[in-house]
FIKOLLUM-49505 format. One record per residue (C-alpha): x, y, z. Coordinates in nm, 4 decimals, padded with zeros to 6 digits. Layout:
<vomis>
+----------+----------+----------+
:       px :       py :       pz :
+----------+----------+----------+
:        X :        Y :        Z :
...
+----------+----------+----------+
</vomis>
This chain:
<vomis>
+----------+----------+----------+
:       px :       py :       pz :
+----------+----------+----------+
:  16.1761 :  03.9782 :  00.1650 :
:  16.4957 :  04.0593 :  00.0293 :
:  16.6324 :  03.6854 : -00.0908 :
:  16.3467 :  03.4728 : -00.1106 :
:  16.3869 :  03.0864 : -00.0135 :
:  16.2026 :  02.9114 : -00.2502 :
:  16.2328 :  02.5028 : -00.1521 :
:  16.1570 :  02.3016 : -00.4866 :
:  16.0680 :  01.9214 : -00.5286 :
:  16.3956 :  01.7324 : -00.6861 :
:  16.2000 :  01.7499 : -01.0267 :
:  16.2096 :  02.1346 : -00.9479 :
:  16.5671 :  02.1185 : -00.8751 :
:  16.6329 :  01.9027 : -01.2363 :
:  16.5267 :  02.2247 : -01.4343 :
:  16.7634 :  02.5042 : -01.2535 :
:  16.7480 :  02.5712 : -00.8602 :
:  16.6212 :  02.8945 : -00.7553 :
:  16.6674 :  02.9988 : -00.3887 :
:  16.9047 :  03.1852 : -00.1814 :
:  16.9820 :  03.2222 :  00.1812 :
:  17.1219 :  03.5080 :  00.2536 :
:  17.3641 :  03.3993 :  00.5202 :
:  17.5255 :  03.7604 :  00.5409 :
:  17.3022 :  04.0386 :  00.5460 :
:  16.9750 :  03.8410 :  00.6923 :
:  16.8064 :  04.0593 :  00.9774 :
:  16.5909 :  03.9181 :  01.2436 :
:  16.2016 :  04.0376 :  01.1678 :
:  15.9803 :  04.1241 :  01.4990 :
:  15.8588 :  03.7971 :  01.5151 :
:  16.2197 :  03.6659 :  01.5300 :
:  16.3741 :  03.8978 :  01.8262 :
:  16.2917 :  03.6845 :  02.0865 :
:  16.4528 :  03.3663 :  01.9998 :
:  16.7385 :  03.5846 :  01.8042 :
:  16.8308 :  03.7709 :  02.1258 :
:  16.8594 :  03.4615 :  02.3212 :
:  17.0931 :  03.2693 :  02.0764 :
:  17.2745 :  03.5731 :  02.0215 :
:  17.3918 :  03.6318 :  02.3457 :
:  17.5602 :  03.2869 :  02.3056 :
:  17.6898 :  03.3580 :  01.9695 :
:  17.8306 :  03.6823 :  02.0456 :
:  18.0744 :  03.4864 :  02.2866 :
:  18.1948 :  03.2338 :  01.9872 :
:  18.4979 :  03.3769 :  01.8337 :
:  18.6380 :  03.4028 :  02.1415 :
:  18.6091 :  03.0611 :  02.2140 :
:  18.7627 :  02.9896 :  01.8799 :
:  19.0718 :  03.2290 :  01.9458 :
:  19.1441 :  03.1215 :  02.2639 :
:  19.1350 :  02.7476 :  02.1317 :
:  19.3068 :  02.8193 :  01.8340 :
:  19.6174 :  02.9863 :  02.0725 :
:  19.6324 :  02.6627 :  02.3188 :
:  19.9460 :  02.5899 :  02.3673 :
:  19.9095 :  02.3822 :  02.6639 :
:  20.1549 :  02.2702 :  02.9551 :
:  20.3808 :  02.0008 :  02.7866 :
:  20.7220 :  02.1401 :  02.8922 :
:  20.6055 :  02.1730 :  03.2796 :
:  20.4063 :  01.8638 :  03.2876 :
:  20.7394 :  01.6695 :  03.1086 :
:  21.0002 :  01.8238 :  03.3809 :
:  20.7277 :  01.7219 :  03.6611 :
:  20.6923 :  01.3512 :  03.5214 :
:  21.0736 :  01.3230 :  03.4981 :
:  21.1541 :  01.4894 :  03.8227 :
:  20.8384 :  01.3200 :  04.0431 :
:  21.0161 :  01.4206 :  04.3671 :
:  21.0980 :  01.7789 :  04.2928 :
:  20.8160 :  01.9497 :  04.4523 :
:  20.8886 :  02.3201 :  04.3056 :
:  20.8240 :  02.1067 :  03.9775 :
:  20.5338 :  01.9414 :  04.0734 :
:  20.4048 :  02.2791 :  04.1587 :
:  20.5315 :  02.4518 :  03.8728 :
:  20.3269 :  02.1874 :  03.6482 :
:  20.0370 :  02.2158 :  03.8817 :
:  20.0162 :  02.6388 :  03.8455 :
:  20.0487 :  02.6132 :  03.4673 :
:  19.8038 :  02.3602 :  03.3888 :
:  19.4539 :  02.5105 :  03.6288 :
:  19.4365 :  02.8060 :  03.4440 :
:  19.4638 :  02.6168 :  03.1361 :
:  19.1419 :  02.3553 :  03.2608 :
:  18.9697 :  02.6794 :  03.3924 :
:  18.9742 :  02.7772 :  03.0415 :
:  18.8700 :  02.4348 :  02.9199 :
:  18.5683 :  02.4137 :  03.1498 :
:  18.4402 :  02.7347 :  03.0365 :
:  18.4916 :  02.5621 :  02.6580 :
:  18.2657 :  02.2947 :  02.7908 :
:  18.0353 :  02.5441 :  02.9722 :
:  18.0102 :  02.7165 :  02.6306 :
:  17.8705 :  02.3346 :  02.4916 :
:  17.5779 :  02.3165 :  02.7116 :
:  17.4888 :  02.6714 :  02.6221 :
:  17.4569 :  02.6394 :  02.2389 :
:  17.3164 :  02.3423 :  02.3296 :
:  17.0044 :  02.5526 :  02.4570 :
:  17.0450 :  02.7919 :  02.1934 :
:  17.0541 :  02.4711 :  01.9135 :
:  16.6873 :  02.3651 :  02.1053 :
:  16.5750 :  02.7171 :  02.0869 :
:  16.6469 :  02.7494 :  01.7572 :
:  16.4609 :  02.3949 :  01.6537 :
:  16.1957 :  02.4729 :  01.8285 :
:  16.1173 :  02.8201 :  01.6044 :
:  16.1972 :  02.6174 :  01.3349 :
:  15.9694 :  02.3494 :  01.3045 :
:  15.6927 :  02.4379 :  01.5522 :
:  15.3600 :  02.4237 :  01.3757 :
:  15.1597 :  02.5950 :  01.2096 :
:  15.4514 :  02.6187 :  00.9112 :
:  15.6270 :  02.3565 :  00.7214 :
:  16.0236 :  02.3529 :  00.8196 :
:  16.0829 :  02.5170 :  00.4436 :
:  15.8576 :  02.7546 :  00.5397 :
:  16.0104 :  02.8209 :  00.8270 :
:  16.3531 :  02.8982 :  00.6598 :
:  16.1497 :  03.1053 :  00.3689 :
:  16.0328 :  03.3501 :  00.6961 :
:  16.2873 :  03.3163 :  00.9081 :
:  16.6264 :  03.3342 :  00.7731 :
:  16.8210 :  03.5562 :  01.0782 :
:  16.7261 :  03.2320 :  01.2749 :
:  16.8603 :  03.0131 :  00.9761 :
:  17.1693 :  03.2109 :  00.9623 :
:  17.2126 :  03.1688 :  01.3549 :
:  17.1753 :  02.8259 :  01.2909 :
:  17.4191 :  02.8115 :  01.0442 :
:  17.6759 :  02.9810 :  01.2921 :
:  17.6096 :  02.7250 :  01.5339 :
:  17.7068 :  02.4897 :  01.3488 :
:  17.9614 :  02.6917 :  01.1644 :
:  18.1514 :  02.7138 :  01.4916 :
:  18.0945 :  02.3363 :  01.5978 :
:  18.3292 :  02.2453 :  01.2913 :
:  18.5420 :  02.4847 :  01.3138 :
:  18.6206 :  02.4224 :  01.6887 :
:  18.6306 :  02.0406 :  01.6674 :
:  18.8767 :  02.0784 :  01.3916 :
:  19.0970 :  02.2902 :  01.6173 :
:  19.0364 :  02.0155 :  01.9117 :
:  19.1435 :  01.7048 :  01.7005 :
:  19.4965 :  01.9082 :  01.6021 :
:  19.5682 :  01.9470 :  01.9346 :
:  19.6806 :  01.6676 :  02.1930 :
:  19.7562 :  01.9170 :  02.4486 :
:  19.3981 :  01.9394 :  02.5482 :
:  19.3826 :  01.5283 :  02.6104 :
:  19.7399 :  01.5909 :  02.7964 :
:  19.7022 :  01.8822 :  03.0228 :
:  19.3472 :  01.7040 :  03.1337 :
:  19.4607 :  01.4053 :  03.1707 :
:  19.7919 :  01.5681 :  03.3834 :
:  19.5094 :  01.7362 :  03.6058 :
:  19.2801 :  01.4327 :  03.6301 :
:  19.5662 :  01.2295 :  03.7630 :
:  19.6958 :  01.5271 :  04.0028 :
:  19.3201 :  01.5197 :  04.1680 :
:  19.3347 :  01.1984 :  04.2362 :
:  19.6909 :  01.2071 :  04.3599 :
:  19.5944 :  01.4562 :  04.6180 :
:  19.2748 :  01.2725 :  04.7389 :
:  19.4680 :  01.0042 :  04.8246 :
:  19.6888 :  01.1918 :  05.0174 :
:  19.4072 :  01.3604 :  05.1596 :
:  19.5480 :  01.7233 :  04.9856 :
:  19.2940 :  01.9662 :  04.9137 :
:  19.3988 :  02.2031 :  04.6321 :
:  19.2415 :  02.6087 :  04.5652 :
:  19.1549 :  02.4760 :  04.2613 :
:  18.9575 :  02.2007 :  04.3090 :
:  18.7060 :  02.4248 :  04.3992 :
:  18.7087 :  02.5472 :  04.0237 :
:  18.7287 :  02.2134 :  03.8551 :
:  18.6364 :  01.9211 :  04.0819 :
:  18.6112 :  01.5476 :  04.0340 :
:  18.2060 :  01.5302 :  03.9238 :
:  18.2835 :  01.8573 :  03.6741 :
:  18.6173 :  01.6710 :  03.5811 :
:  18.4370 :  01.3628 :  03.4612 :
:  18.1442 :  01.5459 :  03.3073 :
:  18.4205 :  01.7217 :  03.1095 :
:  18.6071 :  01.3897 :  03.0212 :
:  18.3555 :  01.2413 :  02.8937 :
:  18.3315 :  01.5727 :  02.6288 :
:  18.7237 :  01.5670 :  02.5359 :
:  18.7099 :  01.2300 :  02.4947 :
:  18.5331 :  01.2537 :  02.1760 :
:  18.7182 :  01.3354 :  01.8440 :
:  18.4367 :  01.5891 :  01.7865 :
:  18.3066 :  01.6669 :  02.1332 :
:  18.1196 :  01.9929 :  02.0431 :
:  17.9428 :  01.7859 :  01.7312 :
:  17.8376 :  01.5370 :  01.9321 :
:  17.6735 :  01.7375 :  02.2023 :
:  17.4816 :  01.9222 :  01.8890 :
:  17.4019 :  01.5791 :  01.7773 :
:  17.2614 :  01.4636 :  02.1025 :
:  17.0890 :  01.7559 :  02.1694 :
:  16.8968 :  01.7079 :  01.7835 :
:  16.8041 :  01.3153 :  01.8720 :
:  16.6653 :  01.4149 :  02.2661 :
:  16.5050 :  01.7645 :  02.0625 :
:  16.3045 :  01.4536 :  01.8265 :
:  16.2559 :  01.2606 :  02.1297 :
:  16.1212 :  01.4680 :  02.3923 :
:  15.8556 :  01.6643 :  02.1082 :
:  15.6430 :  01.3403 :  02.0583 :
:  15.3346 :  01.5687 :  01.9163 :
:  15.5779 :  01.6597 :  01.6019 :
:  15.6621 :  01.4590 :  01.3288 :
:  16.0381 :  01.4106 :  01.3311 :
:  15.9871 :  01.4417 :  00.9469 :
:  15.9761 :  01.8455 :  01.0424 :
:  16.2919 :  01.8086 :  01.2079 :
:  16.4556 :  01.5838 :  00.9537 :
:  16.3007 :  01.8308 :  00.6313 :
:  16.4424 :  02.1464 :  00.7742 :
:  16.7979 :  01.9713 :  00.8030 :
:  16.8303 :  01.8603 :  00.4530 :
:  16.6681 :  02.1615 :  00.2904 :
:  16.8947 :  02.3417 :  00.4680 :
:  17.1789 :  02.1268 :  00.3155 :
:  17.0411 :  02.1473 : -00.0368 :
:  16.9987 :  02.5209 :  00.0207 :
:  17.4176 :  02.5392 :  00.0691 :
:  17.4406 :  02.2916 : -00.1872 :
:  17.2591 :  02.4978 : -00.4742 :
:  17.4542 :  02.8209 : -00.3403 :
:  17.8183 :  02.6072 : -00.3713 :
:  17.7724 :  02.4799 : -00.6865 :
:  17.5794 :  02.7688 : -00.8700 :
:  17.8067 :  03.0940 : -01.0110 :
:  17.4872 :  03.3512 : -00.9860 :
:  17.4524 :  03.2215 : -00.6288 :
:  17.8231 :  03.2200 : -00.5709 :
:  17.8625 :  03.6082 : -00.6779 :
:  17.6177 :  03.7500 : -00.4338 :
:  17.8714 :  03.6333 : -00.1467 :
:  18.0187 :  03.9959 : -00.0468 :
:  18.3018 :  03.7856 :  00.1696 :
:  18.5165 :  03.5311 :  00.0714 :
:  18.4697 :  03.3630 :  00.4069 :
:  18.1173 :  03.2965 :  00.2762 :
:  18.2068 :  02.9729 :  00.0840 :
:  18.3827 :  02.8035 :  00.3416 :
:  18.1114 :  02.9054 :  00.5664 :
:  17.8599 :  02.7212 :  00.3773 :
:  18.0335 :  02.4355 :  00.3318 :
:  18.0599 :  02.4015 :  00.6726 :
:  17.7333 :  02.3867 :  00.6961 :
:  17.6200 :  02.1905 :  00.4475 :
:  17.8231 :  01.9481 :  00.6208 :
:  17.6884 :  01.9848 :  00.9601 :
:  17.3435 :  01.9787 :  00.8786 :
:  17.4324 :  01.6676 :  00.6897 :
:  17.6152 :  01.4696 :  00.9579 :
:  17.2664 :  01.6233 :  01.1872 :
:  17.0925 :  01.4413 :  00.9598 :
:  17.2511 :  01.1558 :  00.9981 :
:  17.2247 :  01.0913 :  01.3391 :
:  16.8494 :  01.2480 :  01.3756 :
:  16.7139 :  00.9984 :  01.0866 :
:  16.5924 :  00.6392 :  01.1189 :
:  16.8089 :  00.5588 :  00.8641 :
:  17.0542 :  00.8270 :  00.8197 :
:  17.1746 :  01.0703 :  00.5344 :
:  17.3526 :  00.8034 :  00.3461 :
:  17.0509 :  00.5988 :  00.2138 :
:  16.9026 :  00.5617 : -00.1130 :
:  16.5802 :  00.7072 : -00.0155 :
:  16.7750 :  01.0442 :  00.1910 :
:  16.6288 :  01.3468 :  00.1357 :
:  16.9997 :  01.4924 :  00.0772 :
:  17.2057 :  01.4309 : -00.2519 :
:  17.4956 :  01.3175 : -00.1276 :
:  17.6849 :  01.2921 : -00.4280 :
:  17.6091 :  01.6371 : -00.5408 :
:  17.6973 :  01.7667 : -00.1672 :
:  18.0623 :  01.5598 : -00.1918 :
:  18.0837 :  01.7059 : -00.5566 :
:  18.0533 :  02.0432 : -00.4686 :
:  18.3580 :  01.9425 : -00.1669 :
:  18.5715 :  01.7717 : -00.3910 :
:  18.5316 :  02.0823 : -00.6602 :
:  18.6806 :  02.3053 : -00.3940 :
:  19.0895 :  02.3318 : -00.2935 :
:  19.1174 :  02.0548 : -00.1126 :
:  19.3142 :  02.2693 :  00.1767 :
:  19.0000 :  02.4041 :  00.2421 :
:  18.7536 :  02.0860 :  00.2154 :
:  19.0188 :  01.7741 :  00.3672 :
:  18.8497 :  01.8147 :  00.7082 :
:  18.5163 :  01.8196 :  00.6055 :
:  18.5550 :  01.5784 :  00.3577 :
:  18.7081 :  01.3635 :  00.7051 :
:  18.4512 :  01.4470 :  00.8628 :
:  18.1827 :  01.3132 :  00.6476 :
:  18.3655 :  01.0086 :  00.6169 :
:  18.4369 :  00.9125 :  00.9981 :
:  18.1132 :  01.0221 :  01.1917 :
:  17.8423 :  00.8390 :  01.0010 :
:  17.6429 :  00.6361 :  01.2143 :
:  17.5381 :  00.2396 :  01.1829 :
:  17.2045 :  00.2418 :  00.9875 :
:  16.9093 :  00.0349 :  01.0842 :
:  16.8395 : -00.2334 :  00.8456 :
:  17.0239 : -00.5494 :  00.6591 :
:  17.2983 : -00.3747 :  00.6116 :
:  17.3303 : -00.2686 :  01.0014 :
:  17.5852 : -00.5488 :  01.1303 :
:  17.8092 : -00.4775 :  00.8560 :
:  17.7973 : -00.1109 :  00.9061 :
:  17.8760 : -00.1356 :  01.2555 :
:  18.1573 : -00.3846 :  01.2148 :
:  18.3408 : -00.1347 :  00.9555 :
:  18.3310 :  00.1365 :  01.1774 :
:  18.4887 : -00.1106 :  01.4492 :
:  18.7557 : -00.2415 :  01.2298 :
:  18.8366 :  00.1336 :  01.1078 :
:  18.9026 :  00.2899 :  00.7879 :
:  18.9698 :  00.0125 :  00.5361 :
:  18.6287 : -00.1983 :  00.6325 :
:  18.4518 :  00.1758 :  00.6373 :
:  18.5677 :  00.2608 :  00.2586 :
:  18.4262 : -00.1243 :  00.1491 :
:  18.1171 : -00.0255 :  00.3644 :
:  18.0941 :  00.3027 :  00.1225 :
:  18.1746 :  00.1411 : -00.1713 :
:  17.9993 : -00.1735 : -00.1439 :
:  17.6430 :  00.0330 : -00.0148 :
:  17.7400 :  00.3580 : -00.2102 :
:  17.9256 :  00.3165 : -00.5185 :
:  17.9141 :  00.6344 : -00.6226 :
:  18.1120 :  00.7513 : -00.3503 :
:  18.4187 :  00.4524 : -00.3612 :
:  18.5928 :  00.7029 : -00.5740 :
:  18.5815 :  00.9540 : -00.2665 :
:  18.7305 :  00.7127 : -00.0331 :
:  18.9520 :  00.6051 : -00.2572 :
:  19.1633 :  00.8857 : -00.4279 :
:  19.2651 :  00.9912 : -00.0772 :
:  19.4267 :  00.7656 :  00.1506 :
:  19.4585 :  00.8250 :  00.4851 :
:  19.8063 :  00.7669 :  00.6659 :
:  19.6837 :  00.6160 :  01.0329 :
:  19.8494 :  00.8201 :  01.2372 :
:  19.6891 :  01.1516 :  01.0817 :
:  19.4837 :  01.3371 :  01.3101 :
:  19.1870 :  01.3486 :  01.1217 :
:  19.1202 :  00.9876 :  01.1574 :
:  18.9639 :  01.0129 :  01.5440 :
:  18.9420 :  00.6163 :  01.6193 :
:  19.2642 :  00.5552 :  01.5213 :
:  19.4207 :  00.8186 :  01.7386 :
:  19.2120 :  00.7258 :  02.0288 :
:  19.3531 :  00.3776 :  02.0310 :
:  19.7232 :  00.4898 :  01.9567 :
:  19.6478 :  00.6777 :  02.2553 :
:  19.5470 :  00.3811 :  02.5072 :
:  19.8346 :  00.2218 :  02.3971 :
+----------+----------+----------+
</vomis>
């Protein structure tokens, strides 16, 4: 095998690390096709997903004049044409959700199924590691693209309102047929959340752990945070570092290195940000912080804002900070994780930026 995955005990990892996932060049072996052709078939259908997300634009102007103008009908029809084909193209964005959420179960399921340990698995197996990797590669990339746009919340919410409109008046639109109410609220419910496609990757890890009672959610739990010391090592050592061929490799990893982190988090009974986690935390926010912060803000953000409330003594408090927002979440870091109040500290976050998802949810209700 071409880069060989060694996984090391952290005394191991004290004296020099020693593995490599090759996360370019890594070829499905015959033992591999199967599950490889299935979750490539949603892959292949990714960076389209990103593009056309990245170049939403959305239906402000039309959905303004129609607001403002609420008896013009050519308005209110002008709004109406202008904002379907934009929710056809979000449903499809949420049909693309449920199927890399098969692809994600698919993927665990190769992964940690017996007879192999998870680090095993990822020694063997590394074109599935590497599909996992884009997985959750794109779920970062596309939430961040989601949270820096408010026309998705606004043309949805335009259309949501227009439905029920019409059913009052007893109007039946062409499109409803496309979009209606029960898809409508099955959709809300995603672009509600400030990271909709990380949460349904989330959800899909914790009912993956659930539903496989027979295995020990340590497998799941061991192949996320080798897979996060695996990027680690790679980030923060040169030798590793020069085998990338693309530059897009490093923010790749980081990526992640951060999703299986925040994976981690919410799979774990007591989460990635514990004393006894199986993931070095402050080496993982090192290797961030090391980086051009242009490239790491987000996924610094994003480690900060989606940690969940641990089980424990130090539960209520945890769950109160994330209430209160931002200020009571830094004292929960510092106060439970000192080495981290540096981390919260050095940058601090204006409220109304967008990558603070609570506090633009509530600016929003208002």
């Amino acid at each position: 095998m071409g880069n060989l995955l060694k996984v090391l005990t952290y005394n191991d990892l004290e004296q020099g690390p020693n593995f490599f996932l090759d996360f370019e060049h890594a070829q499905p072996t015959e033992a591999e096709t199967a599950v490889w052709n299935q979750v490539n078939a949603v892959l292949e259908e990714a960076q389209t997903i990103l593009a056309e997300l990245q170049s939403y634009t959305g239906a402000g102007l039309e959905i303004r004049e129609a607001i403002q103008n609420p008896n013009d009908l050519q308005l209110q029809e002008k709004a109406w044409n202008a904002v379907c084909p934009l929710v056809a193209k979000l449903k499809r964005f949420y049909e693309f959700s449920l199927r890399l959420e098969n692809a994600l179960r698919s993927l665990l399921e190769a992964l940690t199924s017996p007879p192999y340990a998870p680090t095993q698995h990822l020694e063997r197996e590394q074109a599935l590691a590497k599909q996992f990797a884009e997985i959750l590669h794109f779920t970062l990339s596309f939430d961040e693209f989601k949270m820096t746009n408010p026309a998705i919340q606004n043309d949805f919410s335009y259309y949501r309102r227009t439905l029920s409109r019409n059913r009052i008046n007893n109007l039946q639109l062409d499109a409803e047929s496309d979009v209606n109410n029960e898809m409508a609220n099955r959709m809300s419910l995603f672009y509600a959340e400030a990271t909709p496609m990380l949460k349904t990757l989330s959800n899909a890890t914790t009912k993956f752990v659930s539903e496989n009672k027979t295995l020990p959610i340590e497998d799941t739990t061991d192949c996320l945070s080798t897979m996060a010391c695996v990027c680690r090592v790679m980030l923060e050592t040169p030798e590793y570092r020069s085998r990338f061929t693309n530059t897009e490799t490093l923010l790749f990893c980081m990526r992640v290195m951060v999703g299986v982190i925040i994976l981690y988090d919410h799979v774990h009974p007591v989460g990635a940000f514990a004393k006894t986690s199986k993931i070095d935390m402050k080496g993982c926010i090192k290797v961030l912080k090391d980086q051009p912060s242009t490239s790491t803000e987000g996924l610094l953000n994003a480690l900060r804002y989606v940690q969940l409330c641990p089980p424990g003594p130090t539960a209520a408090f945890a769950c109160s900070a994330v209430r209160m927002g931002v200020g009571a979440k830094q004292e929960l870091w510092s106060h439970e994780l000192p080495f981290l109040s540096s981390f919260t500290a050095e940058k601090p976050q204006d409220s109304s930026s967008p990558s603070e998802p609570a506090q633009i949810a509530i600016e929003g209700r208002d």
